[in-house]
C-alpha positions in Angstrom: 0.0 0.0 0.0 0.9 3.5 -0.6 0.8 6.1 2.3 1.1 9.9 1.4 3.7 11.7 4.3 1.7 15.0 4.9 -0.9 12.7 6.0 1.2 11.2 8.4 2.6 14.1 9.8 3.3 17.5 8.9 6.6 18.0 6.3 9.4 18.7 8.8 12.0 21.7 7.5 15.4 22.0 7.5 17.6 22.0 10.6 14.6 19.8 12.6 14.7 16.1 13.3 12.2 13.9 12.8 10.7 11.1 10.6 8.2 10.6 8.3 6.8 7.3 7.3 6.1 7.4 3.3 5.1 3.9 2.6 4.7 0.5 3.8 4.9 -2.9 2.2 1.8 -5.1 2.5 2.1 -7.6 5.1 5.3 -6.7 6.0 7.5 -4.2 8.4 9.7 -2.9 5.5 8.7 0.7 4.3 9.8 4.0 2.7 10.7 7.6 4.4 12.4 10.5 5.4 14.6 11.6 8.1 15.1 15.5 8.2 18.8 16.3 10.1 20.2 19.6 10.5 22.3 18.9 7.1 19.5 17.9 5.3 17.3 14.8 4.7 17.6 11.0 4.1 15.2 9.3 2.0 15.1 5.9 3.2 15.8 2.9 3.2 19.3 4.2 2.6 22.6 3.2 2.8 25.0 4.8 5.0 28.4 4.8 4.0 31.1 4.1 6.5 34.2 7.0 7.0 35.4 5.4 9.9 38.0 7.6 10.4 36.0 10.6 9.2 37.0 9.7 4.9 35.6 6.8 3.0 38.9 5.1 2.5 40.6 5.8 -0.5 37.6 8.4 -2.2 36.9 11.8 -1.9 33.4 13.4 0.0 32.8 15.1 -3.0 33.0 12.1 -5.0 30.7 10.4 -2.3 28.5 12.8 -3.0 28.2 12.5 -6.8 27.5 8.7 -6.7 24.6 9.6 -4.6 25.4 8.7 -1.0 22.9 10.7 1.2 25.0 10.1 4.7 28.4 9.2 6.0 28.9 7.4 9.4 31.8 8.0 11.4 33.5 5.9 14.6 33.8 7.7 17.8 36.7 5.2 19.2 38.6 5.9 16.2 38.3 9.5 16.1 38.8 9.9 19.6 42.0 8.6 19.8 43.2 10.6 16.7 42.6 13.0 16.2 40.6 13.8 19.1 37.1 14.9 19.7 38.6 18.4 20.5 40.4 18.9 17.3 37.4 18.3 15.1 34.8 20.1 17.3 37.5 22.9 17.0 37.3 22.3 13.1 33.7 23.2 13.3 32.2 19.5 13.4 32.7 16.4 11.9 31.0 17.2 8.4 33.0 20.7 8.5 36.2 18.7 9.4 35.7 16.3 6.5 34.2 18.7 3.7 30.8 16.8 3.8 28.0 18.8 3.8 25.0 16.2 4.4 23.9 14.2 7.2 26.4 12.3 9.6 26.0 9.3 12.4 28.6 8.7 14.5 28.6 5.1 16.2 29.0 4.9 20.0 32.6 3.3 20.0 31.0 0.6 21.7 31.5 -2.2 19.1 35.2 -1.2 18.7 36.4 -0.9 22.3 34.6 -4.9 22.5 36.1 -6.2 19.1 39.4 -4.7 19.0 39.5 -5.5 23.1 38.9 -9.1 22.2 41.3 -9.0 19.1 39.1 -9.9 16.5 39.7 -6.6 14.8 37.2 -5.9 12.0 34.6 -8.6 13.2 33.2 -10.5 15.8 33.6 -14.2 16.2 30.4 -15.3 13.8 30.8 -18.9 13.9 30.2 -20.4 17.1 30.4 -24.0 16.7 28.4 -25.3 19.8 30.8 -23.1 21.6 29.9 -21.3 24.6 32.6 -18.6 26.4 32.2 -15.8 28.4 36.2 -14.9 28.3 36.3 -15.5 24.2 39.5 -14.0 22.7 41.0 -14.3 19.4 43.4 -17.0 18.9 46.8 -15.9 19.9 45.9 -12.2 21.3 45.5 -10.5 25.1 42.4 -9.4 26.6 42.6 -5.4 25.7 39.6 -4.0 27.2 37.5 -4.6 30.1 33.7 -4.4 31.2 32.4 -3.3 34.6 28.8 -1.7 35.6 30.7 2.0 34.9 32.2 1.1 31.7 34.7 -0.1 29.8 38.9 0.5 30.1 40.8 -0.5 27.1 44.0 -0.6 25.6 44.5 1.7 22.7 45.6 0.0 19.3 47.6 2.0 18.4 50.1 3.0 21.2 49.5 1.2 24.0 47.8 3.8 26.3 45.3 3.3 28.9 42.2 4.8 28.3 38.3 5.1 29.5 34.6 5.0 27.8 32.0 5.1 30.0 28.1 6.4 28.9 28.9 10.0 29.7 32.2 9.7 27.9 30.9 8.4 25.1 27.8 11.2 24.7 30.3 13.8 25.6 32.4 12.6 22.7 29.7 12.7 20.2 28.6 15.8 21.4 31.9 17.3 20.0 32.4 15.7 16.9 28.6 17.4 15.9 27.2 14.1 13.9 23.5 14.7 13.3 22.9 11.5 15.0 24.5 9.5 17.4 24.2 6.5 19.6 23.7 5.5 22.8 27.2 3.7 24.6 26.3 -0.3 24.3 27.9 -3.5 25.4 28.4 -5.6 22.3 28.7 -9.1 22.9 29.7 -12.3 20.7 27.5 -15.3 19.5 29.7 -17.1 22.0 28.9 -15.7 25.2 26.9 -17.8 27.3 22.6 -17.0 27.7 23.9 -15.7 31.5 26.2 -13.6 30.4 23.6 -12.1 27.7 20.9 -11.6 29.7 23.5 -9.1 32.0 24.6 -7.7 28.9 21.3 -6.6 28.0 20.5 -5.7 31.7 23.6 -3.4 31.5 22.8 -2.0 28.4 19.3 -0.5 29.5 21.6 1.0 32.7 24.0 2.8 30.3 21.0 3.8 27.7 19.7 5.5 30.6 22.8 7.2 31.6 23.1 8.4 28.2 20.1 10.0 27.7 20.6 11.5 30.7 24.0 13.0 29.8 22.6 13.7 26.0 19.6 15.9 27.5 22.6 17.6 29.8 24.6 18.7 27.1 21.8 19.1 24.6 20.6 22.1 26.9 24.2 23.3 27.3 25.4 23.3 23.6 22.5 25.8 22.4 22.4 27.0 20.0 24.2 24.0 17.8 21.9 22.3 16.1 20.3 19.1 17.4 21.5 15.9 17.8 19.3 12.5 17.6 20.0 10.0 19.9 19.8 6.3 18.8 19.7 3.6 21.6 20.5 0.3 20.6 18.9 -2.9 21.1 20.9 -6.1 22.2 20.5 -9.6 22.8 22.1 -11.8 20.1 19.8 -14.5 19.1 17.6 -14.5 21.8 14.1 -13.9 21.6 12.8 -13.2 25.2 16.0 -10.9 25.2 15.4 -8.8 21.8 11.8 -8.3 22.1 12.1 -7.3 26.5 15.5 -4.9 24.8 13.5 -3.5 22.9 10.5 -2.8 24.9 12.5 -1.5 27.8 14.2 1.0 25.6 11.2 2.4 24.2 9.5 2.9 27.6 12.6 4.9 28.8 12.4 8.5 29.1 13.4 11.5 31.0 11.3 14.3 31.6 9.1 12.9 29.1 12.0 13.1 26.5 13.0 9.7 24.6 15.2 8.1 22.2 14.8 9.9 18.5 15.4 6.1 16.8 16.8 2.8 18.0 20.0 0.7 16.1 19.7 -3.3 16.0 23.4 -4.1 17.5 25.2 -6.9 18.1 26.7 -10.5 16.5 23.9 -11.9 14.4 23.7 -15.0 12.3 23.5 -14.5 8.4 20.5 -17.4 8.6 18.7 -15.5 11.6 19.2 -12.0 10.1 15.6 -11.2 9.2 14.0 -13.1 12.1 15.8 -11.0 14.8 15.2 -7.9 12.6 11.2 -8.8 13.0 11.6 -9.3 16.4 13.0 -5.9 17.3 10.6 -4.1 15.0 7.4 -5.2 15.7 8.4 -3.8 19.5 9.6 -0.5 18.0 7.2 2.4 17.0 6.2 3.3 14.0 7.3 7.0 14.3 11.2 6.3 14.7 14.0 5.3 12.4 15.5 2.0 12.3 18.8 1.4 12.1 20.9 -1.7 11.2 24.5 -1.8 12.3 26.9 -3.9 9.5 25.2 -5.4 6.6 26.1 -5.0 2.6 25.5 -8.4 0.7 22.5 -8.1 -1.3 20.7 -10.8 0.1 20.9 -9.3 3.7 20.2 -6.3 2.2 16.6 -7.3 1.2 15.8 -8.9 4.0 16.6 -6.8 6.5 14.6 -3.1 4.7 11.5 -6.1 4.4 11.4 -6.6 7.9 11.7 -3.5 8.8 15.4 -1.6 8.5 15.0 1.7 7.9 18.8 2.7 7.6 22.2 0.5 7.1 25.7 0.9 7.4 28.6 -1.3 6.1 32.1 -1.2 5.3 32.2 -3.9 3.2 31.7 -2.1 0.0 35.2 0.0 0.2 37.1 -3.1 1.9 36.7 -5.3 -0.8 36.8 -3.4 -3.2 40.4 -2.4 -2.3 40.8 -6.1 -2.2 39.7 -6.2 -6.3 36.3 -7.8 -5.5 33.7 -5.5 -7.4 29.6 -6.4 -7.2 27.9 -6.5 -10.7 24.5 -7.0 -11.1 25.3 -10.5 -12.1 27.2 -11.1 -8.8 30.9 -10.6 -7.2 34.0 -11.1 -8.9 37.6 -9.9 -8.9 39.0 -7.6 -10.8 42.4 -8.5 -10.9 41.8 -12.1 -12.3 42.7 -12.8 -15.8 40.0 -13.1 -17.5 39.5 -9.1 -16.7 43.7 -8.6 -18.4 41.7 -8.4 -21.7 39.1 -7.0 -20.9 38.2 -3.5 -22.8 34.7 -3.1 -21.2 33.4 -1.3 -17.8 32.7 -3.6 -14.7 29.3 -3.5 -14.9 27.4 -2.5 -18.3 24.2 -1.9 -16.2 25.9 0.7 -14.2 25.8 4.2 -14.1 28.7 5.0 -11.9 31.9 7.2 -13.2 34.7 4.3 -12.8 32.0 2.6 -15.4 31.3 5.2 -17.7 35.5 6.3 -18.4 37.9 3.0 -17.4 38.0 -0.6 -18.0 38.6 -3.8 -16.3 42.0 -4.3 -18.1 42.8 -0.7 -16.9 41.8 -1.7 -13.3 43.6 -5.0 -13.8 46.5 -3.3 -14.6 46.4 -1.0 -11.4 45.9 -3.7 -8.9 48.8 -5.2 -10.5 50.8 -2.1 -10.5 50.0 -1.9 -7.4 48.4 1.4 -7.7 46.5 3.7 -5.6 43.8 4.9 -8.3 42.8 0.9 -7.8 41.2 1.3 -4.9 39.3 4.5 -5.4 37.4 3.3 -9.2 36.7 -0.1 -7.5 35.1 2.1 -3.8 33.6 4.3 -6.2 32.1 1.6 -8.5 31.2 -0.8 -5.5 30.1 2.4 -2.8 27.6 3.7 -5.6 26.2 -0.3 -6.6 25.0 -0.5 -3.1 23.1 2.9 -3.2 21.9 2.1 -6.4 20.2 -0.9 -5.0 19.0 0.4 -1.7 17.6 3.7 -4.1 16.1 1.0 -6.7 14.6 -0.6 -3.6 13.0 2.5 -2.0 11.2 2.7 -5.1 9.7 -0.2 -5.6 8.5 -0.6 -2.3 6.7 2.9 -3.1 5.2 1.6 -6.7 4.1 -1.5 -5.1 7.0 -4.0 -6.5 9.6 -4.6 -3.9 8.3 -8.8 -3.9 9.0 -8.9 -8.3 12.4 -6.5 -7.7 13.6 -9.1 -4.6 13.0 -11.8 -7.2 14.6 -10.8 -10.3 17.2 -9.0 -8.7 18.3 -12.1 -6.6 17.8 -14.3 -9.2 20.7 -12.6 -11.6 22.8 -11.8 -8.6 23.2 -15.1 -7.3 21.8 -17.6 -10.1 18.4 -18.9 -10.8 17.7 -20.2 -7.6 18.8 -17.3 -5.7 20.6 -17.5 -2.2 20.2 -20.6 -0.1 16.2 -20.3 -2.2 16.0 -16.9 -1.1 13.6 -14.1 -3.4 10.8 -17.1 -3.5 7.4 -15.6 -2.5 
């Protein structure tokens, strides 16, 4: 069905925040809308790109712009150690500091300080194996951070120094590098901790979401006039139920002086098989009124079946990693770039695409680069790969507002994984 916004709510203006539902899909939680921020608005679903370190590795924000990303997520561990939350609040913000002009989230640093802590680096451990272990640790690392009811002290990565997040921190933080929205301080856990340790987790997590608010309301009314931040809480409880859907609940009952969270993130380890179950879970205990966002996804599969059950908004750094790995999507799947069969090849990566790596160089050119071992590789493949995944999420947002996102899941999946689609997946 289609839903028109004014009817919903009134049209919010520039330098507001708020979010208007646009339209739903039939039977389902998925739907379309917009998020007005300070720096403008986010049509969603939408993809966020990922500028971890305030710049999407390896490709200019103007560039970003051009292939149509509407908002850049930054990490608050990261940019806290360097180059500080002081240096870029001094630079006028993060989107100031970075020459982006449109909408920014910063993450909580909560994810990092737990991965990095546990030396899994990039990921959590996603394959659990019957395994249950409430001290996991990569193979061959040390212990770098540690939890307690206050917070969390951790090792830094890159020097060795001794540093401290705790919810205040963490708001306070956020509150200097400016993002548009940002998100509450969160205990993420693994698939490997034991159902004891989870249900603490969570239990610990509603304390600091509390805490945060508080300390977000604190230096909301100090920091007038800057424009307003949202605050995100995130929901844990790894593939639990009981423990998503009470998350969930708890969080949305939590307010202060009648003030509440301005959207909610779905956090945490999750199994690829489980992905849209647990999205469901979460979302048929969130309101309708307030974005949804979805922390780490990018394969196209996961994609569709998170916005269908619900996922408003997405972030992923998958697009620019591979892609300065060679591995660039197409509409008929993944492949490298610096194979042989692309040595020979005089033709764009994708014919179907629209993005500038595409229109002006080839695969042999981008073949040649990787073997070079040259820069310019990375940037055409982030550009080509960063502006695929918009594509798709933007291709998405519309059929689910002409009443086609069931046909578009089907033939998309079909030619991006075979006839049969993933593990069956895009059967109705």
């Amino acid at each position: 069905m289609r839903a028109d916004s004014a009817a919903l709510r009134p049209e919010l203006t520039d330098g507001q925040y708020g979010f208007v539902p646009v339209a739903s899909l039939s039977g389902r939680l998925g739907r379309s809308g917009v998020i007005t921020t300070p720096h403008g608005k986010i049509k969603t679903p939408a993809f966020v790109a990922v500028g971890t370190k305030a710049t999407v590795k390896a490709v200019l924000p103007e560039s970003l712009a051009a292939l149509g990303a509407q908002a850049v997520l930054a990490n608050a561990y990261h940019l806290y150690l360097q180059p500080g939350a002081d240096v870029i609040e001094a630079a006028g913000g993060l989107g100031a500091f970075m020459n982006w002009t449109g909408p920014t989230f910063t993450d909580s640093g909560g994810f990092q300080v737990m991965s990095l802590g546990a030396g899994f680096k990039k990921v959590l451990a996603m394959n659990t194996n019957g395994l249950e272990d409430d001290d996991v640790i990569a193979e061959g690392k040390t212990r770098l951070a540690h939890v307690d009811e206050n917070g969390v002290t951790f090792t830094s990565h890159l020097d060795g120094s001794q540093h401290r997040f705790t919810p205040e921190i963490s708001m306070q933080i956020q509150h200097q590098l400016g993002a548009d929205i940002v998100f509450a301080f969160d205990e993420c856990t693994t698939l490997m901790n034991t159902r004891d340790y989870q249900e603490q987790s969570v239990a610990r997590t509603q304390r600091w979401a509390a805490r945060c608010l508080a300390e977000h309301l604190r230096l909301t009314s100090e920091r007038v006039p800057r424009p307003y931040q949202a605050l995100f809480a995130v929901v844990q409880g790894a593939q639990y139920q009981d423990l998503r859907r009470q998350a969930a609940r708890d969080l949305v009952s939590l307010s202060i002086d009648g003030s509440g969270f301005d959207g909610y993130g779905i956090g945490g380890a999750l199994e690829k098989d489980n992905l849209g179950t647990i999205v469901r879970w979460v979302a048929e205990e969130l309101p309708m009124d307030k974005p949804r966002h979805l922390l780490g996804i990018s394969e196209p599969d996961d994609i569709f079946i998170a916005i269908e059950n619900g996922v408003d908004t997405f972030d992923c750094v998958a697009p620019s990693r591979v892609a300065r790995n060679a591995a660039v999507y197409t509409t008929r799947g993944r492949f490298n770039v610096n194979a042989a069969p692309s040595r020979r090849t005089f033709a764009p990566i994708d014919d179907d695409c629209d993005c500038y790596t595409c229109a002006h160089y080839t695969q042999a050119y981008l073949h040649h680069l990787f073997k070079a071992r040259e820069m310019l590789a990375s940037t055409l493949c982030t550009i080509h790969n960063e502006r695929f995944v918009v594509r798709l999420v933007d291709d998405i947002r519309a059929s689910i507002e002409a009443s086609a996102f069931f046909d578009f899941k089907i033939d998309f999946l079909r030619r991006y994984y075979g006839k049969n689609g993933p593990r069956g997946q895009g059967q109705e």
